[in-house]
N, C-alpha and C positions, 0 to 999 in steps of 0.2 A: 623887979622881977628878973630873975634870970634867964641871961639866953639860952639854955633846958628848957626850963618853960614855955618860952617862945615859940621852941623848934628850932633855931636856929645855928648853935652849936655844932661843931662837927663830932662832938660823942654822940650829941641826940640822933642825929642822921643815923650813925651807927646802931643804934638803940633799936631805933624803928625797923632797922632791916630786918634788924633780927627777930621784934616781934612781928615784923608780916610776915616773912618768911616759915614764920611757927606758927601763926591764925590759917596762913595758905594751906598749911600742913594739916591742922586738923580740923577745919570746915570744909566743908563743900564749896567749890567756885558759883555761888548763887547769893545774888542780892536779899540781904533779909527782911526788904522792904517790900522791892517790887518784883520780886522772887526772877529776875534778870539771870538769866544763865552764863555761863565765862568760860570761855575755853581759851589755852594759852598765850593765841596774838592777839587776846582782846584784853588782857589779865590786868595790863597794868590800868585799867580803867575798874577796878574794885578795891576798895580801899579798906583798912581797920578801924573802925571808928570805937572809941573806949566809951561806954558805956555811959560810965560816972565822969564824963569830960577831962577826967584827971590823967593825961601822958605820961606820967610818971609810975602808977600803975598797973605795972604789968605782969599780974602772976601768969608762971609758966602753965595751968592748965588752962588759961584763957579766956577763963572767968568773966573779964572786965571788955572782953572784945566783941565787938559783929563785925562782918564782911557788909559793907554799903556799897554800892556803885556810887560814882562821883557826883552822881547828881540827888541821890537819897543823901549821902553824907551829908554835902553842901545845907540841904533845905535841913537835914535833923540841926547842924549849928547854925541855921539862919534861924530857927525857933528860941531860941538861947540870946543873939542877938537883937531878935526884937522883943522879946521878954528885959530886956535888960534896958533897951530905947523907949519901949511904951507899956511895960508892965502889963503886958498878955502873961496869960497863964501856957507859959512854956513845957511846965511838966507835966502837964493831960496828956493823953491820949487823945489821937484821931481818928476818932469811932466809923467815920465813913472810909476810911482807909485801912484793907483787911491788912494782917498780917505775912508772911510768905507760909503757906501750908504744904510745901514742894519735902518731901520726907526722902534720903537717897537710899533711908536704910531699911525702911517699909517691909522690903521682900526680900532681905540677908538671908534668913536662913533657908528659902526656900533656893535661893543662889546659890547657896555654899553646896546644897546638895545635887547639883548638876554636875 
């Protein structure tokens, strides 16, 4: 496996900046787990998590990203590794665990017209 893969390479470093730097840009600073709010000295604690696990994937409109706080990322890849240790069903959902319903664009147009 290559060090790409890994994350470990000094291109991939580069890689990542840029797509967090461009998921910052067009998400909202909010966890899309535990709908966690972020304001900028708390930022580096929300991370990009892809999607389809694949890092190498990364279309520019963003498709394959969420914004997780470090501790949603962590548990959504700890589900993958114990799917892979004990053969839990890693790709269900977790129905007692709502979604983030938090919308910033809800009341745009009634915004714009102030």
């Amino acid at each position: 496996m290559s060090s790409d893969k890994l994350g470990t390479s000094a291109n991939y470093k580069r890689q990542e900046q840029g797509y967090r730097d461009q998921a910052l840009k067009l998400y909202p600073w909010i966890c899309g787990r535990c709908a966690r709010e972020f304001v900028f000295s708390t930022l580096k604690e929300l991370t990009v998590h892809h999607i389809d696990h694949d890092h190498t994937n990364n279309p520019a409109d963003g498709s394959n990203w969420e914004l997780l706080c470090i501790y949603c990322h962590d548990n959504e890849h700890d589900k993958y590794t114990q799917h892979a240790k004990y053969q839990t069903d890693a790709l269900s959902t977790n129905n007692d665990q709502e979604s983030a319903t938090y919308n910033p664009f809800a009341d745009l147009k009634s915004m714009l017209k102030k």
